[in-house]
N, C-alpha and C positions, 0 to 999 in steps of 0.2 A: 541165517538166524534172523527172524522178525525182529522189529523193535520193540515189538511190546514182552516178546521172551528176555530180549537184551535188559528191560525196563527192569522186568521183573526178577530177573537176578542180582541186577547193581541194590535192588531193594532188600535183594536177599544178604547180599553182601554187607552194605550198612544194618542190616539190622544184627546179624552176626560181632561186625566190628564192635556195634552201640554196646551189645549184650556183654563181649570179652572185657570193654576200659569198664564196663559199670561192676562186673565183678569183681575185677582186678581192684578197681576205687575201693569198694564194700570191703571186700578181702584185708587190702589195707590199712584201712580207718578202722578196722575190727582187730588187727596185730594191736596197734598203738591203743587200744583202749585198752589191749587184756596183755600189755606188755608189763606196765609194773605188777601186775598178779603173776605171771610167768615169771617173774622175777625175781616174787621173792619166792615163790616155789624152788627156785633154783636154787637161790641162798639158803634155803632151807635145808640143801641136800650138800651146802657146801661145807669144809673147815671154818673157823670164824677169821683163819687167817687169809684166806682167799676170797671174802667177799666182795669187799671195794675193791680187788687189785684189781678185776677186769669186769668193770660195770655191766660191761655190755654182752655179755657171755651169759647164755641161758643151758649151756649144757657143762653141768657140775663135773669134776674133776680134780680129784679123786670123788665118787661118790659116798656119800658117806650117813648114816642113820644117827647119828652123835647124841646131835641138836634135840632131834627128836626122844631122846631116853634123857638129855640132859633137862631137856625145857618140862618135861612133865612130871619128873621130880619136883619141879615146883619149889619153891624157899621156905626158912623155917620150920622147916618139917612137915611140910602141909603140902600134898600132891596136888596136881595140876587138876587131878580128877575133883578133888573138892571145888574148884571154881568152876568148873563143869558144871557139877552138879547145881551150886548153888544159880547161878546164873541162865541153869533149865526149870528150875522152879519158880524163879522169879518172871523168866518168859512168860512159863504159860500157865500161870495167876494170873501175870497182867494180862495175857490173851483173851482168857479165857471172862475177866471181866469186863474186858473193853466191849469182845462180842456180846454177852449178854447183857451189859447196861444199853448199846446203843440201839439193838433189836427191840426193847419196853419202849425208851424214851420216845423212838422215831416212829416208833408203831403208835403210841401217843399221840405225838405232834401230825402224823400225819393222816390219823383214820379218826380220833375221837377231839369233837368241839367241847371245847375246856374254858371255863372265863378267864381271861389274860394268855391263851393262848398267845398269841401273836408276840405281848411284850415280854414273854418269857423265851420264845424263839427268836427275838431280834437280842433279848442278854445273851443266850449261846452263842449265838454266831458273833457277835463283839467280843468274847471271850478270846477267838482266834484271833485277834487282834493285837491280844498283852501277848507283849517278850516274855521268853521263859523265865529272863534272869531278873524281872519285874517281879515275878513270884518265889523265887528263889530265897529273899531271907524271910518273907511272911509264914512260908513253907514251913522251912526249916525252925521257924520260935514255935508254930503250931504242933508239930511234932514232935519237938522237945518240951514241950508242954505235957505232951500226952505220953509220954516217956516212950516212944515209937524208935529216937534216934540207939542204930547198934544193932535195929532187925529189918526185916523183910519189910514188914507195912507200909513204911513210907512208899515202898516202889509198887506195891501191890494194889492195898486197900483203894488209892484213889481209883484207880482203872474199873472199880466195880457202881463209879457213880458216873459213869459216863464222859464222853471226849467231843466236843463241838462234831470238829472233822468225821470222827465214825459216826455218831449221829447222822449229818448231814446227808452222806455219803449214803447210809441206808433208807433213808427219808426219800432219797430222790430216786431210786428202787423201787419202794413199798407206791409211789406215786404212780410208780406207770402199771402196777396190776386194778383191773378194772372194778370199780368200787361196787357192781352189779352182785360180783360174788358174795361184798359183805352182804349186801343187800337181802340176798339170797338166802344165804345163814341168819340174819336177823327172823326172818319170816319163818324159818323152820325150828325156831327158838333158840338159839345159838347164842351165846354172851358173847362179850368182849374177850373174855379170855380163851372159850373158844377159836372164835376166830382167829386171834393171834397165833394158839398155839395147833390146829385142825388147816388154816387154809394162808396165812399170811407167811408165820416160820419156812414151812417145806418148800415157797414159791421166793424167798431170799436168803437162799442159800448159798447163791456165788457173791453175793453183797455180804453176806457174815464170813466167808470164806477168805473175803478182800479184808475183811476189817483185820480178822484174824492171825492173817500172814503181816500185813502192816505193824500191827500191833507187837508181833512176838520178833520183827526183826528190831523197830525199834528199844523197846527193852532190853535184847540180847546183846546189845552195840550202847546202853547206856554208862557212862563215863562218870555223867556227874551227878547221877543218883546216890550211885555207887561213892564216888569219894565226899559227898554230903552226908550220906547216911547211915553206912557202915565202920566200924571203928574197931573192927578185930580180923583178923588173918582170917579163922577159920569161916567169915562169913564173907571175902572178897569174892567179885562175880571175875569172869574172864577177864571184860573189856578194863577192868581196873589192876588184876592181877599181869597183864601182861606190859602197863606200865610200868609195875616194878622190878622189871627185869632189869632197868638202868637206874644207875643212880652217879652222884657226883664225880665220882672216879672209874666204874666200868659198867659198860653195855653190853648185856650177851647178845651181841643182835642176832646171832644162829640160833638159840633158843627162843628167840622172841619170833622169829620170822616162821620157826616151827610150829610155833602154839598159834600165831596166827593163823597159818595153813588151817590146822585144827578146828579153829575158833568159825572158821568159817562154812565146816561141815554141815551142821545143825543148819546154818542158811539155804545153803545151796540142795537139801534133802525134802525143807517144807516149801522152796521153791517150786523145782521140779515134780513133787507130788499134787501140790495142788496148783498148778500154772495154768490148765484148761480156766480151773475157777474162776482164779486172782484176774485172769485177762476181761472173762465175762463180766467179771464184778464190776472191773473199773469200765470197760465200754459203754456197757448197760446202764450203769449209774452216771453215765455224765450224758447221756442224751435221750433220757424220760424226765416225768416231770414236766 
């Protein structure tokens, strides 16, 4: 055998070796991330008596569906399905405004010169700036002012005036399509709202796509909207009904670990549907412009 055949197998050989530790690493560091999810899947399938006894056991025994008829019973007499519900129309309200206020604003700011442009686009982005909990009781006197506290509005209504971040994020999209086309429609008598809605819309659609899934995960995982602004049973969302599974003397944690399992469906369905999008949205929007 030559040297250079000997060369070329020792190279075959480490590159084999490299490829087996790096999947094995991957593999690994991929268990431990999706272990406490596997986990509470499991607790979810267990007695509430066998949870803690063996932490580390992801395969249930006895198997059991309990949890899951017990947790969506829900308290009060109010099924688990009502926080469903409410907690899916709150999503995508607020989805659905986020996407379309930040499509106008960004289309705005980034196709049409406006006087104070610039100082109006340097207040958004300072926006992202203020903590939440900075606005938090300004919030809260404004809407109880406007007798909003006890319904949906608070969590809704704003989303339909726009968010710095989805802005921004659409903006630096709308930048990298080539300004010749407005140009193009101008000269064939084409308005602004033409254009927006004929040639700009159809060409940022994995940028509304990204805004969109952002937007409806955030809301659907909102905690302190929820115990700010609602004040009755029948209008609690998930993320706040599955708080009240404990209180000062008992925790159902098999039913709470159930309705999470649950809670997390609606995620992981407008994930994987639109994840071609969401991937392009966010690539594409952070390197035009």
């Amino acid at each position: 055998m030559s040297i250079a055949t000997k060369r070329l197998h020792s190279i075959r050989r480490t590159r084999r070796r490299n490829t087996v530790i790096y999947h094995f690493l991957m593999s690994a560091f991929c268990f431990a991330m999706l272990y406490p999810l596997l986990w509470m899947l499991a607790s979810s399938l267990k007695p509430n008596t066998d949870i803690f006894v063996s932490v580390s056991s992801l395969i249930p025994h006895p198997l059991t569906f309990e949890n899951y008829i017990n947790g969506w019973k829900g308290f009060a007499g109010i099924s688990f399905g009502v926080f469903f519900r409410n907690s899916l129309v709150i999503a995508l309200l607020h989805s659905f405004g986020c996407t379309l206020s930040a499509s106008i604003v960004a289309f705005g700011f980034a196709r049409i010169r406006f006087p104070g442009r610039n100082v109006w686009f340097v207040s958004m982005i300072l926006t992202m700036m203020l903590p939440g909990q900075v606005m938090m009781i300004p919030r809260f006197i404004l809407f109880h002012k406007l007798g909003w506290v006890g319904t949906f509005l608070p969590m809704t209504v704003p989303a339909f005036f726009g968010g710095a971040f989805n802005i921004f994020l659409v903006m630096q999209f709308i930048r990298g399509i080539p300004r010749y086309m407005d140009e193009a429609a101008r000269i064939d008598g084409c308005s602004w709202y033409g254009i927006y809605f004929y040639i700009i819309l159809p060409l940022i659609v994995p940028a509304l796509v990204t805004v969109m899934v952002l937007s409806f995960i955030g809301s659907w995982g909102d905690f302190m909207g929820s115990l700010l602004y609602l004040n009755t049973p029948q209008k609690y969302t998930v993320a706040y009904a599955l708080k009240l599974f404990s209180d000062s003397s008992f925790t159902d944690f098999g039913a709470t670990f159930a309705m999470s399992v649950l809670s997390m469906i609606p995620i992981l369905i407008i994930f994987f549907v639109f994840q071609r999008n969401l991937i392009e949205g966010i690539s594409l929007s952070g390197v035009k412009g």
